[in-house]
Structure formats: C-alpha cells, structure tokens
C-alpha positions as CSV (number, residue, x, y, z in Angstrom):
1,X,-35.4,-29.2,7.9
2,X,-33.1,-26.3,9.7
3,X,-31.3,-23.8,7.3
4,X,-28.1,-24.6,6.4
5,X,-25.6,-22.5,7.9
6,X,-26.1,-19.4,9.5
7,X,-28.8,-16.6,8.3
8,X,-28.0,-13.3,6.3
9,X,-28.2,-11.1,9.6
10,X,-25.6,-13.4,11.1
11,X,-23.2,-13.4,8.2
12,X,-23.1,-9.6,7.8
13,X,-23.1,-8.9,11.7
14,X,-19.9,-11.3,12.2
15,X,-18.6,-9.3,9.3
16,X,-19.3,-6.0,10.7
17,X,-17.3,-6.8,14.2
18,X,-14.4,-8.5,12.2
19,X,-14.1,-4.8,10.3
20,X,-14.3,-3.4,13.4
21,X,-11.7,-5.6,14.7
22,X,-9.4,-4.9,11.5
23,X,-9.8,-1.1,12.0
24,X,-9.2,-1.0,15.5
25,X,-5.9,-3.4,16.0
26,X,-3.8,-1.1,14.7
27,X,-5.2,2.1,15.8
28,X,-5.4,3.2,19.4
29,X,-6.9,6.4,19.0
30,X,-9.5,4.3,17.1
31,X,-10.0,1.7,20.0
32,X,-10.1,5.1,22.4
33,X,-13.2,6.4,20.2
34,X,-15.2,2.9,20.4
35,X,-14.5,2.5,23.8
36,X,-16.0,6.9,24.1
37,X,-19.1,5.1,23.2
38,X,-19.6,2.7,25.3
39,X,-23.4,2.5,27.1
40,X,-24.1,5.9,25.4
41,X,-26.8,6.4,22.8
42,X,-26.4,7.0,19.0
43,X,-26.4,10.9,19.5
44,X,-23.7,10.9,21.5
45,X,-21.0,9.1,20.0
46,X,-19.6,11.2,17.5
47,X,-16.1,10.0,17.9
48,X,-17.2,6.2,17.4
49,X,-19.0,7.2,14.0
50,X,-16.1,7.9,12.0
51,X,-15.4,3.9,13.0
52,X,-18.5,2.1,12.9
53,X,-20.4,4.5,10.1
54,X,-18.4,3.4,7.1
55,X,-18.6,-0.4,7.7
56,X,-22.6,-0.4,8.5
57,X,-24.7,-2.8,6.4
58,X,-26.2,-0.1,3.7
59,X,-29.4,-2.1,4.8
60,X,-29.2,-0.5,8.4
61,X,-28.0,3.0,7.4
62,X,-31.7,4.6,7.4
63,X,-32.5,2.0,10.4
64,X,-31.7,3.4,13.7
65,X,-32.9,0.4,15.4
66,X,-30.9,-1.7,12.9
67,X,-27.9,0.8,13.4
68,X,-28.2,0.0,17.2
69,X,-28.1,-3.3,17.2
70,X,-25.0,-3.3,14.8
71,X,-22.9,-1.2,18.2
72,X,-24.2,-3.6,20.5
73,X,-22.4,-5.9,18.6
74,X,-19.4,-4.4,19.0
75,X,-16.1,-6.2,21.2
C-alpha cells in the first residue's frame, strides 16, 4: 500500500520555500540577496544566509548536503 500523503522531507521542504516566500514578498532587499546566490556555492552566499539560515530544518543545519538541497529548492 503507498503512504498516505506526502513524506516528512516533502512536508518540511514545501514549508521551507513558503517561509522563504513570506520573507521575501515584502522585502526587496531580501529578494536582491536570494537572487546574489543564485548558481553560487554555500561559501559564497553570505547575503542569502541571513534569509535562508534561520528557516533551515535544525535536521539539516550540520548537513551541508542537506543545507544544499534546501537552496536548490528555492523560487
């Protein structure tokens, strides 16, 4: 039988892009910082962390292959 509904990674990653989302519709100095980020690597994004930092999943935060794949997800 298929799980019902969608897994844990899915439910916290469509919650991390809707923060994202929240923070950023608003704020156009914080839109200019994601977009500062984008197809660079974790190093050198320091404008995008004050953004996407706070809102990680703390189960990422001392996952840098987690913490990539949660700003790939990003709009």
């Amino acid at each position: 039988m298929p799980p019902s509904g969608p897994s844990p990674w899915l439910t916290q990653a469509r919650a991390f892009v809707g923060e994202i989302i929240a923070a950023t519709a608003a704020d156009a100095g914080a839109r200019a910082a994601l977009r500062s980020g984008v197809g660079k690597g974790l190093d050198d994004v320091p404008r995008m962390h004050r953004i996407v930092a706070p809102r990680l999943p703390p189960a990422v935060l001392n996952d840098e292959s987690g913490q990539r794949a949660f700003t790939r997800l990003l709009p």
